[in-house]
Steps between C-alpha positions, in 0.01 A plus 500: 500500500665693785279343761568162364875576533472683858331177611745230333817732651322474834413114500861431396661684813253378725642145345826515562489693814292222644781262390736753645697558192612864459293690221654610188457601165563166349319304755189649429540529151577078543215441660260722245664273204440219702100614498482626172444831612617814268607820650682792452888403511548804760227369753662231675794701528273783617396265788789377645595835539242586665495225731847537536604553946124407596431200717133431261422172793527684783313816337202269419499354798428855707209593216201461736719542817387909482628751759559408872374165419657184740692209280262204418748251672470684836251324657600557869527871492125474345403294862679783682295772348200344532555403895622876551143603332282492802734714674484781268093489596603486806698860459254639306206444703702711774566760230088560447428664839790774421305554175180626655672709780582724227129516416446575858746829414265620228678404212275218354426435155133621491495811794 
C-alpha cells in the first residue's frame, strides 16, 4: 500500500506543478479524491512539505545534464569546441617529442 501511495503523492505534484499551481496538502489530497485513490491522511501533507522551496521543473530538467556537462540549447559553443579540436592535436603532437627525450635520459617505462 505504501508504494501505491508514494506513487499517487508523486503523480499529483508532478500535476499541479506542471500547471504551475503551488503544492499543498489539500491540493494533492483533491486531486487523489478526484482519482479515487486512498492514502494515508498524513501523506499528501508529508509531500508538500517536502517539496516545499524546491524548483521540481528546473531540477528535472538538469537530471541527465551530469557534471561539467554544456546546456542542450547551446548549440554555438558546441561549433566552437569542435573547431578548437584540431588545435588541441595540433599541441599535442608537439608535446610527443618531449615525451621520448625523457626516455633518451634513462627513465623509460621498460629500462
Amino acid at each position: 500500500m505504501t508504494n501505491k501511495a508514494d506513487l499517487a503523492c508523486v503523480y499529483s505534484a508532478l500535476i499541479l506543478i506542471d500547471d504551475d499551481i503551488a503544492v499543498t496538502g489539500e491540493k494533492i489530497q483533491t486531486i487523489l479524491k478526484a482519482a479515487s485513490v486512498d492514502v494515508e491522511p498524513y501523506w499528501p501533507g508529508l509531500f508538500a512539505k517536502a517539496l516545499e522551496g524546491i524548483n521540481v521543473k528546473d531540477l528535472i530538467t538538469r537530471i541527465g545534464s551530469g557534471v561539467g556537462a554544456a546546456p542542450a540549447g547551446n548549440a554555438p559553443a558546441a561549433a566552437v569546441a569542435a573547431t578548437e579540436a584540431p588545435a588541441a592535436k595540433e599541441e599535442k603532437k608537439k608535446e610527443e617529442p618531449e615525451e621520448e627525450s625523457d626516455d633518451d635520459m634513462g627513465f623509460g617505462l621498460f629500462d
